[in-house]
Backbone as CSV, one residue per row, in Angstrom:
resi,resn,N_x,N_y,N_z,CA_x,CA_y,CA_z,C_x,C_y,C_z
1,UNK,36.971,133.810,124.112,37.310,134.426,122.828,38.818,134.365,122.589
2,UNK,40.087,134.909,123.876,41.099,134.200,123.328,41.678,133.010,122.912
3,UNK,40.459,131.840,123.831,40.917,130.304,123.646,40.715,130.392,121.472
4,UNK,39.914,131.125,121.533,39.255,130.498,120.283,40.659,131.110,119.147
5,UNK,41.129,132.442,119.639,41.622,132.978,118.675,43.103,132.826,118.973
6,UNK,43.086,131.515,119.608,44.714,130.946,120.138,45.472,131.911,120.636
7,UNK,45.196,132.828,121.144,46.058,133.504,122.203,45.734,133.178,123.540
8,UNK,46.588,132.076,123.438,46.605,131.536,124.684,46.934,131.723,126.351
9,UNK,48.055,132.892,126.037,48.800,133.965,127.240,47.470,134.525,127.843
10,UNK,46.856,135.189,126.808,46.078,136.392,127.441,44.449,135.129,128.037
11,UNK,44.329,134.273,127.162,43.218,133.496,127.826,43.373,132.912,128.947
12,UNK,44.832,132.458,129.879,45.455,132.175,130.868,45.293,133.321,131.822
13,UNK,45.386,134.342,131.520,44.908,135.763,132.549,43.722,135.968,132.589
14,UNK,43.019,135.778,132.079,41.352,135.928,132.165,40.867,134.482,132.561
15,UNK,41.175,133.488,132.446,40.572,132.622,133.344,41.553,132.489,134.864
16,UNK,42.743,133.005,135.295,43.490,133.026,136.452,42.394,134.063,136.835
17,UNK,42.306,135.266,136.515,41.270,136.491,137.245,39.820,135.614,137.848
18,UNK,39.173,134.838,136.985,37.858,134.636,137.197,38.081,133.726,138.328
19,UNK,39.304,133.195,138.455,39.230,131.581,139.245,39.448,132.360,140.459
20,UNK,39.827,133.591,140.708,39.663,134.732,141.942,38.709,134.713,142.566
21,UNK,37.424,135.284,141.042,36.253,135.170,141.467,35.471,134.090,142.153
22,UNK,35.916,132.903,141.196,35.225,131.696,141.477,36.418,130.497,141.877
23,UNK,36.647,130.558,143.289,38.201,129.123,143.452,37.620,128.050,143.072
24,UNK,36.322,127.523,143.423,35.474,126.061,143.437,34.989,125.837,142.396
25,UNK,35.400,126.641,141.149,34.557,126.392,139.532,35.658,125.931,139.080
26,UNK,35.268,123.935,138.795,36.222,123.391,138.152,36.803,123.455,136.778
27,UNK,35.805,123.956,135.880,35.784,124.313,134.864,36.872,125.470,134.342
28,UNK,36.891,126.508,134.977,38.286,127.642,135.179,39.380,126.458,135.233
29,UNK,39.894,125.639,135.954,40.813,124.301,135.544,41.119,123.566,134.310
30,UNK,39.820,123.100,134.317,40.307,122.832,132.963,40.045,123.384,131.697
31,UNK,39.278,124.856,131.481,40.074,125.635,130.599,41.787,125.881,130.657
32,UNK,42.215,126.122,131.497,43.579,126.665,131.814,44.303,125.196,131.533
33,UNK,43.646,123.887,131.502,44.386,122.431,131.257,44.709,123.009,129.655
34,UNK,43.319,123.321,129.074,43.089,123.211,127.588,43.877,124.280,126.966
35,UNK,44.501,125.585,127.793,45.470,126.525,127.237,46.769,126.000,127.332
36,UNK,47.301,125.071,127.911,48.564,124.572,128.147,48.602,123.146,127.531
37,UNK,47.204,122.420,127.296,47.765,121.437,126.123,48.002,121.954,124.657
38,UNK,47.306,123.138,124.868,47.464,123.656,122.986,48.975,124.178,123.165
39,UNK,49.837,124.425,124.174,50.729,125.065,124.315,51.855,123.993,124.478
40,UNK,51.523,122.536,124.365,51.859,121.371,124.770,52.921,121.628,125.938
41,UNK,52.139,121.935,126.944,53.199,122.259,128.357,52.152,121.430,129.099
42,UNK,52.037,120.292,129.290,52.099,118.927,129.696,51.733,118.690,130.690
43,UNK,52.788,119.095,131.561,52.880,118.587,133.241,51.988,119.627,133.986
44,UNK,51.811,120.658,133.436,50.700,121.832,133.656,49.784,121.579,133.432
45,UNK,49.260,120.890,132.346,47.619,120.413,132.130,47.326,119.653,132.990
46,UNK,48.284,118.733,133.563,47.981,117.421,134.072,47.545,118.232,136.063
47,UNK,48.216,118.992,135.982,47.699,119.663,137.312,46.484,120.321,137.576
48,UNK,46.337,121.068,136.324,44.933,121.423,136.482,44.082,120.671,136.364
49,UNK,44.395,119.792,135.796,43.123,118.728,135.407,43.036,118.210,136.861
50,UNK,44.077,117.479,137.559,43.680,117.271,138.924,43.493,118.106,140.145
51,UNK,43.096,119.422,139.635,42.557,120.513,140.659,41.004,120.239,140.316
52,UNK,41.052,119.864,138.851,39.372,120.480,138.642,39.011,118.848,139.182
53,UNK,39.400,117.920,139.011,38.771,116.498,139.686,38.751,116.357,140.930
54,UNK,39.548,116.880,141.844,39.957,117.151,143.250,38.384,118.200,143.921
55,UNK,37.998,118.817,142.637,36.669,119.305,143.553,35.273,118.587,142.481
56,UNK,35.190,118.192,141.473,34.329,117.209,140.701,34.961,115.803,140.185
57,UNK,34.986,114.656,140.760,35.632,113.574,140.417,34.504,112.770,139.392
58,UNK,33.508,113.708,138.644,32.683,112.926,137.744,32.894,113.746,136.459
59,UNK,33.938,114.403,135.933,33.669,115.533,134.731,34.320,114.485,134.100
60,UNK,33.577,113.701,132.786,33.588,113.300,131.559,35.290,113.792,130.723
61,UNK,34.635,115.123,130.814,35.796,116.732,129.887,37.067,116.466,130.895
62,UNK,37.260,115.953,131.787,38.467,115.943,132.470,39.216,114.791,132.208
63,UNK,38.403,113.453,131.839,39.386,112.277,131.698,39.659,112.374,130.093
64,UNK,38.597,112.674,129.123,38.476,112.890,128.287,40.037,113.751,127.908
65,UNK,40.140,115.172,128.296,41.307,115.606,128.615,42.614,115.023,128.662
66,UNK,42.746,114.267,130.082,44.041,113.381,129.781,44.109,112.540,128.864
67,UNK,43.341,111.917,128.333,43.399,110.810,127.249,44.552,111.502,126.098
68,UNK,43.974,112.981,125.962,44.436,113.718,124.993,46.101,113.780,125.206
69,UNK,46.011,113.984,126.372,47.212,114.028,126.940,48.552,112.920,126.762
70,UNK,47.917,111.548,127.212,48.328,110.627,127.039,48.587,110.419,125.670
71,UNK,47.626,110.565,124.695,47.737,110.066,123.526,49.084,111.068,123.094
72,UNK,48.986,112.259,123.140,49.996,113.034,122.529,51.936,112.781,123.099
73,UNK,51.844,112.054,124.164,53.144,111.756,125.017,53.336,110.149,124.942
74,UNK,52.369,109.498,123.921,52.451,108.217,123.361,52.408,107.422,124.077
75,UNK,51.069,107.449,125.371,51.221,106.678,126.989,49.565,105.909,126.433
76,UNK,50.347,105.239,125.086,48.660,104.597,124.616,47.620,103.906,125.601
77,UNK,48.519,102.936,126.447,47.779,102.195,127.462,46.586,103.319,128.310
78,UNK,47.643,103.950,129.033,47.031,105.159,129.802,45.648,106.004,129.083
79,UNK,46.157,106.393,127.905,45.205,106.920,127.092,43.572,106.257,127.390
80,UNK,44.083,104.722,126.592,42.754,104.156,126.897,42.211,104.014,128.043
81,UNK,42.611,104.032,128.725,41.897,103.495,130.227,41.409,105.094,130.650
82,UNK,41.742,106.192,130.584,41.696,107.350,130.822,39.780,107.999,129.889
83,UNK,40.296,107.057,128.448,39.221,107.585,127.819,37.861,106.903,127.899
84,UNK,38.474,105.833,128.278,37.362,104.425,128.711,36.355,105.526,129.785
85,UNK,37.392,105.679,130.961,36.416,106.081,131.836,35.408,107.078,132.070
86,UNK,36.019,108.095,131.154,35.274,109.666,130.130,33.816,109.108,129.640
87,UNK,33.950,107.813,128.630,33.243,107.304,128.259,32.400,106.580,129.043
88,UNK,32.657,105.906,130.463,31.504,105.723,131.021,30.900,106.727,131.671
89,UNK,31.542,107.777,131.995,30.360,108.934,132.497,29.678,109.535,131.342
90,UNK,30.038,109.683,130.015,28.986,110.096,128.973,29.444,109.127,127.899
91,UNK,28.911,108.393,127.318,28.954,107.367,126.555,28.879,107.872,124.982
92,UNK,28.717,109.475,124.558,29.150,110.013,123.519,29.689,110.947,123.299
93,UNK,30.756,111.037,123.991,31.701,112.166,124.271,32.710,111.406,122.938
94,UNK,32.771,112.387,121.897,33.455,112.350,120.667,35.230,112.182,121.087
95,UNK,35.404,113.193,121.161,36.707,113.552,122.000,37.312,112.403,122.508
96,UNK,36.635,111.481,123.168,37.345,110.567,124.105,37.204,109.155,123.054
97,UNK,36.321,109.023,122.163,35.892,108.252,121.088,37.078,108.555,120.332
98,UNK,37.823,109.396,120.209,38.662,109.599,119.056,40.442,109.319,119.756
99,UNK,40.325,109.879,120.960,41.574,109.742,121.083,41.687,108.278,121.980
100,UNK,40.353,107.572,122.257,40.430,106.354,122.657,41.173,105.269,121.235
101,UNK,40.397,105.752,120.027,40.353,104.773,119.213,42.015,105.114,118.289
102,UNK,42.241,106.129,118.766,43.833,106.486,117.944,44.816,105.461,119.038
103,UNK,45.193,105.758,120.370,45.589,104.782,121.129,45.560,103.549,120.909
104,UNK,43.649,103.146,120.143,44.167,101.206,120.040,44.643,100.942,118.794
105,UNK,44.764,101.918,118.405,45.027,101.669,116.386,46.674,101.978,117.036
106,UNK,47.452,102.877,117.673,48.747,102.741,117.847,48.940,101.218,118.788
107,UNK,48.159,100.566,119.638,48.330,99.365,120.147,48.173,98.156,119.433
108,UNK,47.638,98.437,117.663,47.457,97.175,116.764,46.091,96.752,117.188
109,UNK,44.911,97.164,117.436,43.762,96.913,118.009,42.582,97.637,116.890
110,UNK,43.312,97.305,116.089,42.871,98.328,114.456,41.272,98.099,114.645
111,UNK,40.842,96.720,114.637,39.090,97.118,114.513,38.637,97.488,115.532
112,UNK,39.103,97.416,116.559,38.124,98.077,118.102,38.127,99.597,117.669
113,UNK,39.656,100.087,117.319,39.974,101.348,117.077,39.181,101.926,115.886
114,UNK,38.979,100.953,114.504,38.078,101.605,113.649,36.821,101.618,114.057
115,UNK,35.792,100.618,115.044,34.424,101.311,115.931,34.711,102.964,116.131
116,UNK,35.372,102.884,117.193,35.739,103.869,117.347,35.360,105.330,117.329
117,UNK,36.776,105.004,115.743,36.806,106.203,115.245,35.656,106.355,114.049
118,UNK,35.576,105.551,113.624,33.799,105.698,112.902,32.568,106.238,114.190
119,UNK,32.724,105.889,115.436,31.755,106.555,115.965,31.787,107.916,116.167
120,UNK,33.028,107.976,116.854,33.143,109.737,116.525,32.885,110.424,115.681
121,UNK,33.350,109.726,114.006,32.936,110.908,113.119,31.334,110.752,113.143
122,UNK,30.564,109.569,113.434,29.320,109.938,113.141,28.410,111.046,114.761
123,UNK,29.172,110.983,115.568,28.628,111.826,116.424,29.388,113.108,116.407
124,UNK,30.513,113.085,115.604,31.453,115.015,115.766,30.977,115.403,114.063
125,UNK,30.277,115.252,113.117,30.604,115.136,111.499,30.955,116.588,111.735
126,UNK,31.643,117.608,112.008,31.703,118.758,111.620,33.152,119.103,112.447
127,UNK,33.569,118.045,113.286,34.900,117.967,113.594,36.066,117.615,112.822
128,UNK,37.173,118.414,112.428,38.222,117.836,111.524,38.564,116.861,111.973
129,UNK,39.111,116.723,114.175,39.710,116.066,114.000,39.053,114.345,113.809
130,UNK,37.933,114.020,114.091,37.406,113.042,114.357,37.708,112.176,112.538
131,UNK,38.299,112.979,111.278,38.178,112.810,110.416,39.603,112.699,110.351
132,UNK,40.400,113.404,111.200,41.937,113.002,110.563,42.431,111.617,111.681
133,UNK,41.526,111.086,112.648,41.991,110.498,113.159,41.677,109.120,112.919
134,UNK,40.575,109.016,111.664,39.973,107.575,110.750,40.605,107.474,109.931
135,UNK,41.477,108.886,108.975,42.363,108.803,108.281,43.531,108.021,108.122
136,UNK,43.427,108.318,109.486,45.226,108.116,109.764,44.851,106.162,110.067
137,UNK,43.651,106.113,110.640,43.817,104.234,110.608,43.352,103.901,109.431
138,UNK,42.483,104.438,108.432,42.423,103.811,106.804,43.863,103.760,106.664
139,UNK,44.431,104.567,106.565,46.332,104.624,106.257,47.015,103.303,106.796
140,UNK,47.067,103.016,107.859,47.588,102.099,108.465,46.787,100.495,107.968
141,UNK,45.387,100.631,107.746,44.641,100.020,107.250,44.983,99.441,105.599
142,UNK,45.674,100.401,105.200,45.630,99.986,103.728,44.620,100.746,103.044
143,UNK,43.464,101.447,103.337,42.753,101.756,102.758,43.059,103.277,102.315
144,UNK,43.386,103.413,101.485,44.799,104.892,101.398,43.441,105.622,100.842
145,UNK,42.689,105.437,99.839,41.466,106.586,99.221,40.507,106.752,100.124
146,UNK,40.297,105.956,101.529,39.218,106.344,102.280,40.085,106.920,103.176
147,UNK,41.357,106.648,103.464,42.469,107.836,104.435,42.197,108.996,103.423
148,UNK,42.369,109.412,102.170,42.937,110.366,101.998,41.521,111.418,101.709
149,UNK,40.254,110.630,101.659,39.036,111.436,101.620,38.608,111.828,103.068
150,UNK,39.281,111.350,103.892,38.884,111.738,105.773,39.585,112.774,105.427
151,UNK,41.196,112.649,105.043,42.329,113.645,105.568,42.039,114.967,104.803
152,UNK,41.332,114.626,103.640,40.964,115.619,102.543,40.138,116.528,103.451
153,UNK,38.827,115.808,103.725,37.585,116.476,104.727,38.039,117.059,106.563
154,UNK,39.353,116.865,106.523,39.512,117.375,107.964,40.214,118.517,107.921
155,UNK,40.927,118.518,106.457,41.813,120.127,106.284,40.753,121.003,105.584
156,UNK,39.702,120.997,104.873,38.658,121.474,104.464,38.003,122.162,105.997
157,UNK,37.964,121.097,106.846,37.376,121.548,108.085,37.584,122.670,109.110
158,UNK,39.034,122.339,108.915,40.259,123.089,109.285,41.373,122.948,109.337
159,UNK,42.001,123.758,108.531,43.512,124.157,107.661,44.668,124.492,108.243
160,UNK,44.004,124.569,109.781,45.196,124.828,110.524,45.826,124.000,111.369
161,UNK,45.201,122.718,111.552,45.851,121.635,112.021,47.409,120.884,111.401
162,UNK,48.377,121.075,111.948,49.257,120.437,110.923,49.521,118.804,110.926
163,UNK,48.826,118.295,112.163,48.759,117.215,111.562,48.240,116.416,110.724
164,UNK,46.860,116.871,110.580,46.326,117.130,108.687,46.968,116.820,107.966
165,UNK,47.809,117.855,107.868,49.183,117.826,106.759,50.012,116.517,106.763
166,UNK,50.215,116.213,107.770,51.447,115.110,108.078,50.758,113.955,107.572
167,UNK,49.370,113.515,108.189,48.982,112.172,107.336,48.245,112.069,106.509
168,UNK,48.054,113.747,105.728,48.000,113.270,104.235,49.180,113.246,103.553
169,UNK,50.292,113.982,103.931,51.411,113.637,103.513,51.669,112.019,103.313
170,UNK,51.118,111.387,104.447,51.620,109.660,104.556,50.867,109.386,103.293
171,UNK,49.754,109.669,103.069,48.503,108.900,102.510,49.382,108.874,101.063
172,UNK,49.295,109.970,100.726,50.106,110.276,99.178,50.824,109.974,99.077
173,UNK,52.311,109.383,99.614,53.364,108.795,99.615,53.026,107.321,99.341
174,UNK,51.629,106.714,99.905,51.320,105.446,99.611,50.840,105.373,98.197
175,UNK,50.180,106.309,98.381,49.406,105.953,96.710,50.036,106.643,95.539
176,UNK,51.410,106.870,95.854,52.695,107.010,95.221,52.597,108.502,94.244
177,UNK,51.745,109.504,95.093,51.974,111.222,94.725,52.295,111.793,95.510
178,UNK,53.910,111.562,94.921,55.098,112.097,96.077,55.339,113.666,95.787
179,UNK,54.901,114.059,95.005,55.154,115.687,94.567,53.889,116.316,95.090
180,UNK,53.081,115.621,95.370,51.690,116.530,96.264,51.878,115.976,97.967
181,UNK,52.899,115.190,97.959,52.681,114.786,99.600,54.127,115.257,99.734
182,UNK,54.968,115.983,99.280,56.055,116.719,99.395,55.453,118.210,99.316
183,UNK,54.744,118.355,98.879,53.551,119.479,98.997,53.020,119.879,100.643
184,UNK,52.574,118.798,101.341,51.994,118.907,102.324,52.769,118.808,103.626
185,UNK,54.042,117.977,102.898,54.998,118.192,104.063,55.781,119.110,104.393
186,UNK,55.803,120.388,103.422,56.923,121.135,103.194,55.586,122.516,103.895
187,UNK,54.987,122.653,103.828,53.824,122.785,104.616,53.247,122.705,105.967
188,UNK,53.383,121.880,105.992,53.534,121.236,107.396,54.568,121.757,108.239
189,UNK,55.675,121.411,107.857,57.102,122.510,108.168,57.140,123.893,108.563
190,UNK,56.337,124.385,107.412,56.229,125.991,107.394,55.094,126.366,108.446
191,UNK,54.228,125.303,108.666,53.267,125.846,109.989,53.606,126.186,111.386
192,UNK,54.193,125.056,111.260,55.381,124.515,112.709,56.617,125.398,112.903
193,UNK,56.700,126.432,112.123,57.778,127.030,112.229,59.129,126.444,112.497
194,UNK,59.047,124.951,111.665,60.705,124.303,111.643,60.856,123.781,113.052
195,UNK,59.957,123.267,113.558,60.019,122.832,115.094,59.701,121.777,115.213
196,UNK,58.508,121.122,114.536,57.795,119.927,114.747,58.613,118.244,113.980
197,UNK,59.036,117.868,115.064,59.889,116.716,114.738,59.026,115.849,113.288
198,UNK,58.110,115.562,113.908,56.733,114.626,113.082,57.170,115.284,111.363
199,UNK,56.779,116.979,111.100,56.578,117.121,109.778,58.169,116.873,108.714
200,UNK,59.054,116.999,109.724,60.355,116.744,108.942,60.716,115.275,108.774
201,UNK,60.137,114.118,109.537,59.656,112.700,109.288,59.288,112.610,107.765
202,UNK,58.014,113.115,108.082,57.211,113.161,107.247,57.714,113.085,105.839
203,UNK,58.678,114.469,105.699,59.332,115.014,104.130,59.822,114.114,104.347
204,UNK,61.144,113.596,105.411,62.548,112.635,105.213,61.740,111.486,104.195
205,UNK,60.149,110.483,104.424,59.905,109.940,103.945,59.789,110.372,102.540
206,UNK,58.917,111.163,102.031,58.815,111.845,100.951,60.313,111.566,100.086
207,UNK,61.432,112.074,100.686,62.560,111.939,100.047,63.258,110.556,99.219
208,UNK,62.640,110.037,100.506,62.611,108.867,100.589,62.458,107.925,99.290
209,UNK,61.519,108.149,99.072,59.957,107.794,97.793,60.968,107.879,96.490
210,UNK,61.654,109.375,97.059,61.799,109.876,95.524,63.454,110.009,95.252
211,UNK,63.730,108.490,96.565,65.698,108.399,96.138,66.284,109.694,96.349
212,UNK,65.994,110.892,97.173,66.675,111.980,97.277,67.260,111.122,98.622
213,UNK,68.039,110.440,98.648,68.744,109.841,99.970,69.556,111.114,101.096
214,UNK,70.172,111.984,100.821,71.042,112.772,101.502,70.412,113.798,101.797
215,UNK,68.790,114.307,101.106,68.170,115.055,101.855,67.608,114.200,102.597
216,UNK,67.128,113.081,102.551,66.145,112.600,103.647,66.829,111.846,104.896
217,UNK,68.046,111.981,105.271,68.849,111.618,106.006,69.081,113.005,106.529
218,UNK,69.639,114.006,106.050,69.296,115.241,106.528,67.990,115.862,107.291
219,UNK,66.757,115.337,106.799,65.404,116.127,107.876,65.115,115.102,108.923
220,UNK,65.882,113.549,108.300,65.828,112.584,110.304,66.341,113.094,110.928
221,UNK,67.752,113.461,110.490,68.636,114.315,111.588,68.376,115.728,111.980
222,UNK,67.305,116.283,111.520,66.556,118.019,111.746,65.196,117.311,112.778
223,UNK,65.215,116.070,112.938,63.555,115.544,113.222,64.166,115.003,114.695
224,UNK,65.689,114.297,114.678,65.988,113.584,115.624,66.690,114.567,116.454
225,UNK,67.641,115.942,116.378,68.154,117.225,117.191,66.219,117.518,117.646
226,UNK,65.369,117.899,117.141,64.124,117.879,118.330,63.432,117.176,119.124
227,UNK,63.621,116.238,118.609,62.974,115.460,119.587,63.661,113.676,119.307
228,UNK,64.640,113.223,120.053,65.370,111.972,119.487,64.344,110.561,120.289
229,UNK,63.507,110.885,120.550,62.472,109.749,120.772,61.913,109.111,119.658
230,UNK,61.837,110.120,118.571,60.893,109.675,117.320,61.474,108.603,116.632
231,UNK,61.231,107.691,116.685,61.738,106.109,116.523,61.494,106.299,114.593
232,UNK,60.339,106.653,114.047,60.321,106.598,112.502,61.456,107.284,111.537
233,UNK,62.229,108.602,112.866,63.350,109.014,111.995,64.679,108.243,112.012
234,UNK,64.833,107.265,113.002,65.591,106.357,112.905,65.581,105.345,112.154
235,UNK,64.203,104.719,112.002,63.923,104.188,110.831,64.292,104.360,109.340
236,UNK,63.893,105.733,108.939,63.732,106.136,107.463,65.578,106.147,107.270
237,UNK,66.020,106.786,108.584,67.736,107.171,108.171,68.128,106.105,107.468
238,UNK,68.242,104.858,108.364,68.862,103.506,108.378,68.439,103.257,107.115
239,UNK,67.468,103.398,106.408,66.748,102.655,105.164,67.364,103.615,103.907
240,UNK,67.808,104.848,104.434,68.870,105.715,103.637,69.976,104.897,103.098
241,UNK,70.559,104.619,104.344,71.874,103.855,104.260,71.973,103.054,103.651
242,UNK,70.949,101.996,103.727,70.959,101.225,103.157,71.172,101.004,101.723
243,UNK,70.268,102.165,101.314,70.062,102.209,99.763,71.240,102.853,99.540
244,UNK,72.028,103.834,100.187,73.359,104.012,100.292,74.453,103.113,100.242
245,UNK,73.929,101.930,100.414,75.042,100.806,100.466,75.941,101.064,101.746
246,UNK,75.156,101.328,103.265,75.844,101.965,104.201,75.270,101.273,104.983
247,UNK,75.599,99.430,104.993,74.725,98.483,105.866,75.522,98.655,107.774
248,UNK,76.783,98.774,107.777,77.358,99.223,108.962,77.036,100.665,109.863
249,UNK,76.752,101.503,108.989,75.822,103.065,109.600,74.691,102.570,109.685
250,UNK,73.825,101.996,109.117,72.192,101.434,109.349,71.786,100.795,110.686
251,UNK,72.692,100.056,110.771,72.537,98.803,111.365,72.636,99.598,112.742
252,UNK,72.752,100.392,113.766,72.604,100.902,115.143,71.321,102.184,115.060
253,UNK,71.195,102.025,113.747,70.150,103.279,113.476,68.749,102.636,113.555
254,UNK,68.518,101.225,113.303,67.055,100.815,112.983,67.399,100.096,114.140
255,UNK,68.447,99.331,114.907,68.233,99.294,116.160,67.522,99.793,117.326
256,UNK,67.947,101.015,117.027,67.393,102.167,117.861,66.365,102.556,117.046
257,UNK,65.956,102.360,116.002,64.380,102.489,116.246,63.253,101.638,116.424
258,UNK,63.990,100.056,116.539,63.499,99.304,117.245,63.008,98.867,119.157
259,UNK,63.695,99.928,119.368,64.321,100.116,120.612,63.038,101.067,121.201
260,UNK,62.627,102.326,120.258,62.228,102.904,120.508,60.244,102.863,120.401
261,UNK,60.329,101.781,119.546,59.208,101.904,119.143,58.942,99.805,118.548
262,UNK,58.804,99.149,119.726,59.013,97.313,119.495,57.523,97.180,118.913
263,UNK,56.820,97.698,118.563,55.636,97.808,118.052,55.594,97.664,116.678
């Protein structure tokens, strides 16, 4: 009941108590994986997960798990091979269908990845995410009205995902309704409590769209102080500049987000 109602602290004390009760119930593991990936504390999931395999080396929910893992720390390769193997111990485990097929769509493996993620939604239909994660490859796909009817049906599903937000934000920026995908990004923002590198991307693009050049050079640089891995805010800056007539500032900026992201 706390996993559900995201209090995650207190669901971490009630499954530490039970794992008292029970040391050899792998499952107490990887609940406690699943309170610290929602908490994205990482290197902690990844331990429990290999406590709970260390006494069941066949749980589906455990590779399945890291995949998640992987996918979110952008270790696409890993991902797949992680979810592959989820998938040969249960061959319709949604979960691993989804974050398998997001991994090959970030590896350019777009139709293996759209199987995929079409299989998931037809075995999760009541899962958002299995819907924001077909979204997001119609998007990449080109297919922006079948992205933006997934992304539509996954915040309907549930509203509290903010990455929802973020790639319908993309979707609308394509199909050029930049005042409703400045909507979702500014949103997005406000979920994240001004933390999440991704949703200030997101707007910088938005700005982008709409020639506000000096704000959207402003939220790369609010996107790149959190997290300076994110290769797209290096991108969007440089493409600032540009339109800035600022080809000497650009030019080490899309470097480095070439650098960061040769894909």
């Amino acid at each position: 009941v706390y996993f559900e109602q995201k209090h995650f602290d207190q669901a971490l004390n009630s499954f530490d108590q039970a794992q008292k009760v029970a040391p050899k119930n792998a499952d107490m593991h990887l609940w406690k994986a699943n309170c610290y990936v929602q908490e994205e504390e990482y290197t902690k999931a990844r331990v429990e997960i290999n406590k709970a395999l260390s006494i069941d080396a066949k749980i589906p929910y455990a590779y399945a798990l890291k995949s998640r893992i992987d996918l979110d720390e952008r270790k696409f390769t890993a991902c797949v091979s992680n979810a592959t193997q989820a998938l040969k111990l249960q061959p319709n485990n949604s979960d691993a269908l989804g974050n398998r097929g997001s991994a090959l769509a970030h590896l350019n493996r777009l139709d293996e990845a759209l199987k995929d993620l079409s299989r998931a939604v037809q075995l999760a239909p009541d899962v958002a995410a299995s819907y924001n994660n077909r979204g997001m490859l119609f998007c990449e796909l080109n297919r922006y009205r079948d992205a933006l009817a997934d992304l539509n049906k996954a915040i309907k599903l549930d509203p509290s995902q903010i990455y929802s937000f973020e790639n319908r934000c993309k979707t609308l920026n394509m199909l050029g309704q930049y005042q409703e995908a400045l909507k979702d990004a500014n949103h997005a923002i406000e979920m994240g409590n001004g933390r999440k590198a991704n949703s200030f991307c997101h707007r910088a693009a938005t700005y982008l769209h709409l020639k506000q050049y000096k704000e959207a050079i402003a939220d790369c640089e609010k996107a790149m102080t959190i997290d300076p891995s994110i290769g797209g805010a290096w991108q969007i800056k440089a493409k600032c500049q540009l339109e800035l007539n600022q080809p000497e500032k650009a030019l080490p900026n899309i470097n480095k987000s070439i650098a960061l992201n040769p894909l």
